[in-house]
DSSP file (Angstrom, degrees, kcal/mol; ACC not computed):
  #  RESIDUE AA STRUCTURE BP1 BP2  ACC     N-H-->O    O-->H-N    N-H-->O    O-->H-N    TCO  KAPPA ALPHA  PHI   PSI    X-CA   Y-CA   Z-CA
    1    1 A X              0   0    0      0, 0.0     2,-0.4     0, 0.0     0, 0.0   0.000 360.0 360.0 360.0 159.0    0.0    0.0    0.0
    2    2 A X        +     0   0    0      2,-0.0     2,-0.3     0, 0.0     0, 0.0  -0.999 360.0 164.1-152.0 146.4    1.0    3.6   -0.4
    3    3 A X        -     0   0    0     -2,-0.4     2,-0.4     2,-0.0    17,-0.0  -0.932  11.0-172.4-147.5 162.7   -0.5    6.5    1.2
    4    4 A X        -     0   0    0     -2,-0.3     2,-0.3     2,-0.0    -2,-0.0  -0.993   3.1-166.2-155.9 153.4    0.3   10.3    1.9
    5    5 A X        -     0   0    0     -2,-0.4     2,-0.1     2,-0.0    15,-0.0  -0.717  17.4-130.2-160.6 131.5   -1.2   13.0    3.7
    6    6 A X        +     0   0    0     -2,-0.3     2,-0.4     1,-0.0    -2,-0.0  -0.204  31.4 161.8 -78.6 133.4   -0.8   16.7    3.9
    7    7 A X        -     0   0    0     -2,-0.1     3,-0.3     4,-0.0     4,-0.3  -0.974  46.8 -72.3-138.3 154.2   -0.4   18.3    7.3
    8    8 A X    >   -     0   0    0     -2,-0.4     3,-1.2     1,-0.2    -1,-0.0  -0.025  54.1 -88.9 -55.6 143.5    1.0   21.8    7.9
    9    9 A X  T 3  S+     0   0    0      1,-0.3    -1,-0.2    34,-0.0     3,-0.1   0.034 107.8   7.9 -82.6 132.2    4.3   22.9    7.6
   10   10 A X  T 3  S+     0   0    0      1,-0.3     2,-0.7    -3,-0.3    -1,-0.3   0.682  92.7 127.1  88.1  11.7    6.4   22.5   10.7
   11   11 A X  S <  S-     0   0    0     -3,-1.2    -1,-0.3    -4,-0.3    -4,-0.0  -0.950  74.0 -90.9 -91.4 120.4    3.9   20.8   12.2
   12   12 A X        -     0   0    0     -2,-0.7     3,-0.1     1,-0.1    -1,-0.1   0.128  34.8-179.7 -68.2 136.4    5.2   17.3   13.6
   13   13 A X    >>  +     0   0    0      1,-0.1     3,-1.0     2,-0.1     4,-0.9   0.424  53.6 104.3-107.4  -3.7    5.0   14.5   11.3
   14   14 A X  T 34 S+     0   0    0      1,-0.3     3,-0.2     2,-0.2     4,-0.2   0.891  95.6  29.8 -59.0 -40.5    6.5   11.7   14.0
   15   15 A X  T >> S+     0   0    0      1,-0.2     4,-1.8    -3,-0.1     3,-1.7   0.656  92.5  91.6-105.5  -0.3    3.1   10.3   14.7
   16   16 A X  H X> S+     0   0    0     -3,-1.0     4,-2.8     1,-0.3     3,-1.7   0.924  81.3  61.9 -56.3 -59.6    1.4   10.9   11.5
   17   17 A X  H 3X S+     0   0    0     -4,-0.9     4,-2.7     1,-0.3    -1,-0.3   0.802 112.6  33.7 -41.6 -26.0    2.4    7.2   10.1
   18   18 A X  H <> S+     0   0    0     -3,-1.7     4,-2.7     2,-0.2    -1,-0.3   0.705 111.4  64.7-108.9 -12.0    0.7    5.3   12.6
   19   19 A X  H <X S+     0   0    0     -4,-1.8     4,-4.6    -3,-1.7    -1,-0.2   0.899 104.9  45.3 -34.4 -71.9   -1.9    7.8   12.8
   20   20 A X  H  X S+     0   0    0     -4,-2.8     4,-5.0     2,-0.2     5,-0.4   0.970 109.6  56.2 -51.8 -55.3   -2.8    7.0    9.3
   21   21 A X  H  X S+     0   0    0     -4,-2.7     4,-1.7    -5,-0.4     5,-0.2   0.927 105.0  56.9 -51.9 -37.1   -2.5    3.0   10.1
   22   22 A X  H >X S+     0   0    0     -4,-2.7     4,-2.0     1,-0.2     3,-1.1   0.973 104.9  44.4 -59.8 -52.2   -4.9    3.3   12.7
   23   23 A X  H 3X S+     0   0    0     -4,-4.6     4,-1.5     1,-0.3     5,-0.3   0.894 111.2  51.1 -63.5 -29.6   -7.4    4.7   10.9
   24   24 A X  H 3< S+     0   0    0     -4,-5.0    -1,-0.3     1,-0.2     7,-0.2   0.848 112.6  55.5 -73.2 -10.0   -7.1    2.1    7.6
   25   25 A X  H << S+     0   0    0     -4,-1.7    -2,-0.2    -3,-1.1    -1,-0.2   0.709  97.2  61.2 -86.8 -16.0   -7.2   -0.6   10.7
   26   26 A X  H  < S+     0   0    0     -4,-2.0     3,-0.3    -5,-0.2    -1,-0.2   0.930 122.8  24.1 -75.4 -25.6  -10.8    0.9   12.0
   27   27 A X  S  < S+     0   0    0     -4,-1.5    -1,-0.2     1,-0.2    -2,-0.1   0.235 130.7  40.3-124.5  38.2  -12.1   -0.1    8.6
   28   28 A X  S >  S-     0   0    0     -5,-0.3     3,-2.2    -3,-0.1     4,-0.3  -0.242  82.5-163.9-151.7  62.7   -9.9   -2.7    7.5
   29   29 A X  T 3  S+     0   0    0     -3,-0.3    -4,-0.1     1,-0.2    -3,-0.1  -0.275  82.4  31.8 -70.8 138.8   -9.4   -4.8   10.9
   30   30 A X  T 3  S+     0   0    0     -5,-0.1    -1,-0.2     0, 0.0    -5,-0.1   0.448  87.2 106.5 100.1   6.3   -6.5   -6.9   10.4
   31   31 A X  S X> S+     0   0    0     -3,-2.2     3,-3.2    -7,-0.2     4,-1.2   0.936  84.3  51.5 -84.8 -35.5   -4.2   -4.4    7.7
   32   32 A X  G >4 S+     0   0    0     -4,-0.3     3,-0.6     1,-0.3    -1,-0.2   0.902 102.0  55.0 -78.2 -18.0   -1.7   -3.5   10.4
   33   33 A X  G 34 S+     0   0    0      1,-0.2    -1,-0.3     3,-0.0    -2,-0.1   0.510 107.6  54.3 -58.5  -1.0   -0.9   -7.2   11.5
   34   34 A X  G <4 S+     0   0    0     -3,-3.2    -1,-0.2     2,-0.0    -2,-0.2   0.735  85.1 120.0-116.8 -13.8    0.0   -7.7    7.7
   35   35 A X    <<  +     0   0    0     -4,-1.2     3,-0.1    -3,-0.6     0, 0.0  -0.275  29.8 164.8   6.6 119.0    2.5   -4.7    7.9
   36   36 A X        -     0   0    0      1,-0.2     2,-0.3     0, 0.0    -1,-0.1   0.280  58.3  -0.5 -94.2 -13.7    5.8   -5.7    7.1
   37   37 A X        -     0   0    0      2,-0.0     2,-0.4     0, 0.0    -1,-0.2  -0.929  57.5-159.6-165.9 127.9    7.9   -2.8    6.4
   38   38 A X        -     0   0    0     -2,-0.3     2,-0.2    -3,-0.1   -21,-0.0  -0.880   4.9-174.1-124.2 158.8    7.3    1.0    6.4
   39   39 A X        -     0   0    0     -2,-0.4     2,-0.4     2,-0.0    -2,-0.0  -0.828  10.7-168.6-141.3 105.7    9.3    4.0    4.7
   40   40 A X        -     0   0    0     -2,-0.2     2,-0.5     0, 0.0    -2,-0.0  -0.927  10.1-163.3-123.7 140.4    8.4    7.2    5.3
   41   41 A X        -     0   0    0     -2,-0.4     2,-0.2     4,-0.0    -2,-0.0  -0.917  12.2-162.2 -88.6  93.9    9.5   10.2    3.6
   42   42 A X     >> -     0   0    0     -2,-0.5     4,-3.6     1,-0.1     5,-0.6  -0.410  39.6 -88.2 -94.4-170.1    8.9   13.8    5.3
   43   43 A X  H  >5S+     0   0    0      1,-0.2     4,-4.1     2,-0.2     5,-0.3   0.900 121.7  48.4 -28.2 -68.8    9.0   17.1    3.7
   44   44 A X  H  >5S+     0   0    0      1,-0.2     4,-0.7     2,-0.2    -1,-0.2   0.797 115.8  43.9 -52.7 -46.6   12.7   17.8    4.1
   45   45 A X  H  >5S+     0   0    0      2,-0.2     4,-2.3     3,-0.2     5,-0.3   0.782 107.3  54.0 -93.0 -11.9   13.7   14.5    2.7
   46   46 A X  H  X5S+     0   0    0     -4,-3.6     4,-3.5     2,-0.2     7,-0.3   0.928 118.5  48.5 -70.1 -52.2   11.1   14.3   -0.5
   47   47 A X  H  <<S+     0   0    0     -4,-4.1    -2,-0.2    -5,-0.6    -1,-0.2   0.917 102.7  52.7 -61.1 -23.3   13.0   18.0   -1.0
   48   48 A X  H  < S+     0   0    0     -4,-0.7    -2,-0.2    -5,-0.3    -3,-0.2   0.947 118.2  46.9 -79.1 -49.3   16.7   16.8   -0.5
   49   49 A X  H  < S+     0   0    0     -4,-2.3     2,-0.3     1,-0.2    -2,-0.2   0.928 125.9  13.5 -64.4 -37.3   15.5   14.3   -3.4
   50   50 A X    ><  -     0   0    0     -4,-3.5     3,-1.9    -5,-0.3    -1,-0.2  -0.967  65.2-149.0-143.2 128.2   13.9   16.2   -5.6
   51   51 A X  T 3  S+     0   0    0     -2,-0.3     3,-0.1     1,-0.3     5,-0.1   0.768  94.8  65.0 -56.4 -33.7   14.0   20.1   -5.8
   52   52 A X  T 3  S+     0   0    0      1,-0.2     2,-0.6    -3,-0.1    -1,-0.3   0.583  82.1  85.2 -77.3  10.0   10.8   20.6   -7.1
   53   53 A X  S X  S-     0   0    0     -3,-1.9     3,-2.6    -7,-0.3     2,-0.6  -0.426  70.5-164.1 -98.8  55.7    9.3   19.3   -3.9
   54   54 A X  G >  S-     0   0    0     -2,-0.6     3,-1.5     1,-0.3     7,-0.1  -0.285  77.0 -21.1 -57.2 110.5    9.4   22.4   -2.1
   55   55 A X  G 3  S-     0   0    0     -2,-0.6    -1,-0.3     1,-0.3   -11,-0.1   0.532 131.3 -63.7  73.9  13.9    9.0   21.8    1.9
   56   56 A X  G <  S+     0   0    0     -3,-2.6    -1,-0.3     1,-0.2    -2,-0.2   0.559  80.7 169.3  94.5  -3.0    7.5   18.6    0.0
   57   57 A X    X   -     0   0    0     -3,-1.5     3,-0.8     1,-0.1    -3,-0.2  -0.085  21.4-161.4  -7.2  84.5    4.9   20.0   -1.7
   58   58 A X  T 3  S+     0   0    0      1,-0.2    -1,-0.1    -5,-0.1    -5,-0.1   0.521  80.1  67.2 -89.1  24.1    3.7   17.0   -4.3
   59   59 A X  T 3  S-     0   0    0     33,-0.2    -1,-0.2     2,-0.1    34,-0.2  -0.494 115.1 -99.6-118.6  51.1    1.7   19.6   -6.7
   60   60 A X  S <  S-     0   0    0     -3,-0.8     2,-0.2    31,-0.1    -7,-0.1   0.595  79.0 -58.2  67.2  29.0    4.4   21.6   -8.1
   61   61 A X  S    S+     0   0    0     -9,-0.2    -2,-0.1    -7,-0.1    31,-0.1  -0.529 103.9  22.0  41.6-138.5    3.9   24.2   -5.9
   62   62 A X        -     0   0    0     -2,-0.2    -2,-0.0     1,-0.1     5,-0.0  -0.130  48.5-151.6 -80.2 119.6    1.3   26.7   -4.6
   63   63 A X        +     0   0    0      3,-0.1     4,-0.2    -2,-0.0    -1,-0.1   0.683  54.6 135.9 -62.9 -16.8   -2.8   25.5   -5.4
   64   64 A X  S >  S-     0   0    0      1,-0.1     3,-1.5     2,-0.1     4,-0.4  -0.043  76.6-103.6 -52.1 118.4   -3.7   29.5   -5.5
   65   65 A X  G >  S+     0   0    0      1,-0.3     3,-1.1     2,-0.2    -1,-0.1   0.687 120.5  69.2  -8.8 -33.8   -6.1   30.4   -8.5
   66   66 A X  G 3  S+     0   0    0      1,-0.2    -1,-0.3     5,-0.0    -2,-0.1   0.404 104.1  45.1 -87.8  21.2   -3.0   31.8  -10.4
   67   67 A X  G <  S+     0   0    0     -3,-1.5    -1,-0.2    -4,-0.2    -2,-0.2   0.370 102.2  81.4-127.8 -23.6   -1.8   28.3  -10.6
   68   68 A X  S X  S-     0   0    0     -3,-1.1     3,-4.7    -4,-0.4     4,-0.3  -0.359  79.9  -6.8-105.5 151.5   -4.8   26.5  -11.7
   69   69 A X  G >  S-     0   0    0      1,-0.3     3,-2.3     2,-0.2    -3,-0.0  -0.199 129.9  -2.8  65.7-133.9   -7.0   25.6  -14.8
   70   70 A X  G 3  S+     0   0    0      1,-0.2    -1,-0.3    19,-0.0     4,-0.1   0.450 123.1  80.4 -84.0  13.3   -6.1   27.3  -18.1
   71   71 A X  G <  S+     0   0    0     -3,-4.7     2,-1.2    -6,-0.1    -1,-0.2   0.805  78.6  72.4 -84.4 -13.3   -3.1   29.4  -16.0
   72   72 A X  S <  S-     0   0    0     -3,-2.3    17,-0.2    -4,-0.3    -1,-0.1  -0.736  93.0-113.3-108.9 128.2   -0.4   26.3  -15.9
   73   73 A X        +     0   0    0     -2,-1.2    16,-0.2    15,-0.2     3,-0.1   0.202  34.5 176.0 -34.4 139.8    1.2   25.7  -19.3
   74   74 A X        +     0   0    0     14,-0.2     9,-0.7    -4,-0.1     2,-0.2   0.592  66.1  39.0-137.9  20.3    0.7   22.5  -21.4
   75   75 A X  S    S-     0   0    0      7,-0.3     2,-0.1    30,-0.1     7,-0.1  -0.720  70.8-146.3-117.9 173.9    2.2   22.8  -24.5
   76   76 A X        -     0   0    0      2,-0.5     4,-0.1    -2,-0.2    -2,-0.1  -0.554  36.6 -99.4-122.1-157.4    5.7   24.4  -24.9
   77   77 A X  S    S+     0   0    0     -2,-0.1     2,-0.7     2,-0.1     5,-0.1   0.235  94.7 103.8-124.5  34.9    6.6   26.4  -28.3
   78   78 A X  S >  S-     0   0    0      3,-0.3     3,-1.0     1,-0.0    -2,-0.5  -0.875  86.6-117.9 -80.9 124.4    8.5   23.4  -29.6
   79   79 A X  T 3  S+     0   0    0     -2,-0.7     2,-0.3     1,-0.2    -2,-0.1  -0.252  98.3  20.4 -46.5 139.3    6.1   21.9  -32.2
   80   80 A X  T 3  S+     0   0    0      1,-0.1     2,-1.3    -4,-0.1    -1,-0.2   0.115 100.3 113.6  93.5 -35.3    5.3   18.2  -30.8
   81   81 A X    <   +     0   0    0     -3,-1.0    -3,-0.3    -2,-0.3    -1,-0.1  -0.516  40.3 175.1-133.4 152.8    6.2   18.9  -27.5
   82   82 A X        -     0   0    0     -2,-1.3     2,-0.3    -7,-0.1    -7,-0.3  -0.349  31.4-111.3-110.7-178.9    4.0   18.9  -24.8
   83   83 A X        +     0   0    0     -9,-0.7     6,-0.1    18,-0.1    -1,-0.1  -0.719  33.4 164.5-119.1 113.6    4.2   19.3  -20.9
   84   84 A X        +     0   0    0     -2,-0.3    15,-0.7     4,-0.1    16,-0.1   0.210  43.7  94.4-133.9  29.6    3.2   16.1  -18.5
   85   85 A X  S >  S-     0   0    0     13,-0.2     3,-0.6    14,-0.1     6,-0.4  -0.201  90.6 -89.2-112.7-150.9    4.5   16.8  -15.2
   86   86 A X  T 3  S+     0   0    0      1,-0.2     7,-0.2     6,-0.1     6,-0.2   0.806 124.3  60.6 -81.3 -16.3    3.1   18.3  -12.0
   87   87 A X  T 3  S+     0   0    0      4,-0.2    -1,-0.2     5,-0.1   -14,-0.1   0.530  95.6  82.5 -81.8  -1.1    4.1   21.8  -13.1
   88   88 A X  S <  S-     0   0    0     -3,-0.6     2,-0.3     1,-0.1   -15,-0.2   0.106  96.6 -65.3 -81.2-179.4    1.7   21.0  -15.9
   89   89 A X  S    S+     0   0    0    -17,-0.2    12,-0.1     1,-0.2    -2,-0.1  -0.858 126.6  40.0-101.8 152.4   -2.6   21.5  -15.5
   90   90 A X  S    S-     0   0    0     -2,-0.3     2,-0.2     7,-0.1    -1,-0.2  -0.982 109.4-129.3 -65.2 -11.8   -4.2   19.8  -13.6
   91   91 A X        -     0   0    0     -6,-0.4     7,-0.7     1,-0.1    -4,-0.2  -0.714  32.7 -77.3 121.6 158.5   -1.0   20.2  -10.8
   92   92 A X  S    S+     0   0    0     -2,-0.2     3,-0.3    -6,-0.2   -33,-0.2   0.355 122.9  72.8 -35.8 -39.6    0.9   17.3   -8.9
   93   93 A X  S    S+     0   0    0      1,-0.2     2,-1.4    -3,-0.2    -1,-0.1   0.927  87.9  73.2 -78.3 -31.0   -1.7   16.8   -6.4
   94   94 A X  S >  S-     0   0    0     -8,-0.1     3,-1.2     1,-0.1    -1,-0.2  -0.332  85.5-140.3 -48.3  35.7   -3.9   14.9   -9.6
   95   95 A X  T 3  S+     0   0    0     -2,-1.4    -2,-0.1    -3,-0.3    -3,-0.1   0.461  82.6   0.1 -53.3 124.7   -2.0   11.7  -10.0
   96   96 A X  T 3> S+     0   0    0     -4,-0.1     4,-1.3   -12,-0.1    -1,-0.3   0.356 100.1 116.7  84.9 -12.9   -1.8   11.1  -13.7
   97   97 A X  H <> S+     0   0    0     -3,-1.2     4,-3.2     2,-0.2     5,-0.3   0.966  78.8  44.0 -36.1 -82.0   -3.8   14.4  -14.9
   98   98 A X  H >4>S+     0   0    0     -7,-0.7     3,-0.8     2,-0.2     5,-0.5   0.804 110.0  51.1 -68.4 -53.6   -1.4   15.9  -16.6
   99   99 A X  I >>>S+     0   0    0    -15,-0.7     3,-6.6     2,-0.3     4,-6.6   0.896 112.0  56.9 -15.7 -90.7    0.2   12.6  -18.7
  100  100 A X  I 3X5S+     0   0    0     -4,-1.3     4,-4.4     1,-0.4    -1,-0.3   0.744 106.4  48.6 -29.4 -50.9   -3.6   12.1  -19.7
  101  101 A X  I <X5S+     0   0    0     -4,-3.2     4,-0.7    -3,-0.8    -1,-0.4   0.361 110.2  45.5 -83.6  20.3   -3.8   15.4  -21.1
  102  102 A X  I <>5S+     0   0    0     -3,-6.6     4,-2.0    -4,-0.5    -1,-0.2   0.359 110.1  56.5-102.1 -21.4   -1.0   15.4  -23.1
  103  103 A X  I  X<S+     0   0    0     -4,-6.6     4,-2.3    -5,-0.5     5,-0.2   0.974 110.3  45.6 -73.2 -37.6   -1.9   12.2  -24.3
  104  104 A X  H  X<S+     0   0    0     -4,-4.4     4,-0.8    -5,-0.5    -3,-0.2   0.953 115.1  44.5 -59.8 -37.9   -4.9   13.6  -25.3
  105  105 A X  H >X S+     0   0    0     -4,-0.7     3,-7.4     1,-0.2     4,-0.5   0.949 112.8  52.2 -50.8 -70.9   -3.3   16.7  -26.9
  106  106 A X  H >X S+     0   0    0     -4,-2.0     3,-1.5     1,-0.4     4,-0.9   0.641 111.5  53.6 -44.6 -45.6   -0.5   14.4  -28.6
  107  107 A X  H 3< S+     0   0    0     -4,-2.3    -1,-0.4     1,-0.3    -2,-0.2   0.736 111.7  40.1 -51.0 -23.7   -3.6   12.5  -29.9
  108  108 A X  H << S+     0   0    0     -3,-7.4     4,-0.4    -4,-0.8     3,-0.3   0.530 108.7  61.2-104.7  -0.6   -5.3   15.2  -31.3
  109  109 A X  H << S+     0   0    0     -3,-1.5     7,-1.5    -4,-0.5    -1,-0.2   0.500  96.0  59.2-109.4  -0.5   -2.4   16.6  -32.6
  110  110 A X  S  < S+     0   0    0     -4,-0.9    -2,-0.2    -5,-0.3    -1,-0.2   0.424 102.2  56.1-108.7  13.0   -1.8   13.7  -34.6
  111  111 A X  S    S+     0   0    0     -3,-0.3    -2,-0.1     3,-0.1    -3,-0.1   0.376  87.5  96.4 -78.5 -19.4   -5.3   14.2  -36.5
  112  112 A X  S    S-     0   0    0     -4,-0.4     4,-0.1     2,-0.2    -3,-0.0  -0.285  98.8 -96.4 -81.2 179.4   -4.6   17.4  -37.5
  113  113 A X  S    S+     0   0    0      2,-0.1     2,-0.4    -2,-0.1    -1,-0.1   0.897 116.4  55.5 -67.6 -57.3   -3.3   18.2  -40.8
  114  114 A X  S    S-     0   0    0      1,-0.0     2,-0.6     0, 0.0    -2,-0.2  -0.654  87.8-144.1 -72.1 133.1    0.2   18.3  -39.5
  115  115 A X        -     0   0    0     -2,-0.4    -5,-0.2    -5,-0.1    -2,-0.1  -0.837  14.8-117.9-117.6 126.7    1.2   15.0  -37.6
  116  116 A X        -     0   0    0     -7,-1.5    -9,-0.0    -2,-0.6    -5,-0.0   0.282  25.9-143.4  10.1-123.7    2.9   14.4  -35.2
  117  117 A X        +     0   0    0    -37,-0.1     2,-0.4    -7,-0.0    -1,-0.1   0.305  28.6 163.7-144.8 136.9    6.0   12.2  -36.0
  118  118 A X     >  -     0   0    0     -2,-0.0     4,-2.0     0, 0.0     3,-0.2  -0.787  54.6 -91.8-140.0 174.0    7.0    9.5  -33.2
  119  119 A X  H  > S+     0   0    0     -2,-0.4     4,-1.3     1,-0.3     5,-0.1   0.731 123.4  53.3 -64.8 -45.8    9.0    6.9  -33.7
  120  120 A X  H  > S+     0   0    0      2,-0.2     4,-1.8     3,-0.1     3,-0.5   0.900 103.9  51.3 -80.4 -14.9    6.6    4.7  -34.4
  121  121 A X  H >> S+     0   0    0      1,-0.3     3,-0.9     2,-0.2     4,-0.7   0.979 113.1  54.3 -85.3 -80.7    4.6    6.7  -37.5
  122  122 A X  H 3X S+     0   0    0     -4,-2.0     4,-0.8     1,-0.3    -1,-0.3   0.455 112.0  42.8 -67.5 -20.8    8.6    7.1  -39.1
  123  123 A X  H >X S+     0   0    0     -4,-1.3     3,-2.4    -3,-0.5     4,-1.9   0.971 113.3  57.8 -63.3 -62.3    9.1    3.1  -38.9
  124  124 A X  H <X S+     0   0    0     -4,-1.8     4,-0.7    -3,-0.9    -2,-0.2   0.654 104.9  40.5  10.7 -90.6    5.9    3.0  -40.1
  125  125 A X  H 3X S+     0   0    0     -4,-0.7     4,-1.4     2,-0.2    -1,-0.3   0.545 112.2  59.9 -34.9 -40.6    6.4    4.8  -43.2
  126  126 A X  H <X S+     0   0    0     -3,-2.4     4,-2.6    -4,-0.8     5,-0.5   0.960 106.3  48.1 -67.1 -46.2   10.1    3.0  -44.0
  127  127 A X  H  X S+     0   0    0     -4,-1.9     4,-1.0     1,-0.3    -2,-0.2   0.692 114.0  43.7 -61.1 -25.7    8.7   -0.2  -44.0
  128  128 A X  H  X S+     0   0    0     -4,-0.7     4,-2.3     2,-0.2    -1,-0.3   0.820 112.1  50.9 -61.0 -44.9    6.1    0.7  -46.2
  129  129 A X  H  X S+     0   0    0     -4,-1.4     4,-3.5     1,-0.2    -2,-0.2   0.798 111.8  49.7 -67.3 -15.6    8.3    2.8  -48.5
  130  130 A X  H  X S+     0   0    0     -4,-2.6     4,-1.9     2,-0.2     5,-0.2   0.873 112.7  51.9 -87.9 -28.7   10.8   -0.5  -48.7
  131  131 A X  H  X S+     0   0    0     -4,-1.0     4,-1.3    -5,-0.5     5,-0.2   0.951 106.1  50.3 -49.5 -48.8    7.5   -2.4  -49.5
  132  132 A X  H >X S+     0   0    0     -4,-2.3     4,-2.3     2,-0.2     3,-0.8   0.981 114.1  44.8 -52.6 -61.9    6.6   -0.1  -52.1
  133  133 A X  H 3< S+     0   0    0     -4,-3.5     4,-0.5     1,-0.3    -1,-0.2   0.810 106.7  58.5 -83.1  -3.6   10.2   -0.5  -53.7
  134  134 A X  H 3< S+     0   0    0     -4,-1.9     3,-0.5     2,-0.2    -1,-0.3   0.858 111.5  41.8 -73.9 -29.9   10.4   -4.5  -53.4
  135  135 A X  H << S+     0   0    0     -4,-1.3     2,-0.5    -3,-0.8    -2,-0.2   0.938 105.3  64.0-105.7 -63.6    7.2   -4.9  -55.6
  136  136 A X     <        0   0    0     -4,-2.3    -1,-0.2     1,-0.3    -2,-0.2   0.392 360.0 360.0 -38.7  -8.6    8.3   -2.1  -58.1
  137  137 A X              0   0    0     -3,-0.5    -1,-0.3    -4,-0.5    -2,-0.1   0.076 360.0 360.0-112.6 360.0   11.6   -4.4  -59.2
């Protein structure tokens, strides 16, 4: 299992883990006996790992309106390529949000008139073109 939970900064996290366990053991009697190993990760060290985890922050910073909806970028202005992290809309806190929308853009951008080109559409296209010249000989 994997779990998180925000509590306010500076606020003591020492009991939080077991906090949490109790409560998935009031409606799940028998999860903590099945326990074998915990790892917990506070603020400070989810920031020593990774920078963008300010005070540990897993949405890319600050949730404030200027942050939100149509205000965090999802395309860049390289053709093709598009944005899928937490810094992305919806945010960090959305697991998988942003990935889905760029798969959807990527999708849609590979209807339009100009397409896309991945890796697989150019294999794609040699093997057909070596098809093409094997029956022409």
């Amino acid at each position: 299992a994997w779990a998180y939970t925000h509590i306010p900064q500076g606020a003591p996290a020492d009991d939080v883990p077991a906090r949490m366990e109790d409560e998935i053991e009031r409606k799940a009697p028998g999860f903590k006996a099945r326990i074998r190993n915990r790892h917990v990760l506070g603020p400070a060290e989810m920031e020593s790992r990774n920078r963008n985890l300010v005070g540990g922050a897993i949405n890319g910073g600050t949730a404030q309106l200027h942050q939100q909806l149509m205000f965090r970028p999802m395309r860049t202005e390289v053709p093709g390529v598009l944005l899928a992290s937490s810094s992305a809309h919806p945010g960090g806190g959305v697991h998988g949000g942003a990935g889905a929308n760029a798969a959807h853009a990527a999708l849609n951008l590979q209807k339009a008139p100009r397409r896309l080109s991945t890796a697989g559409t150019v294999l794609t296209r040699m093997l057909r073109s070596r098809k093409t010249d094997q029956r022409s000989r």
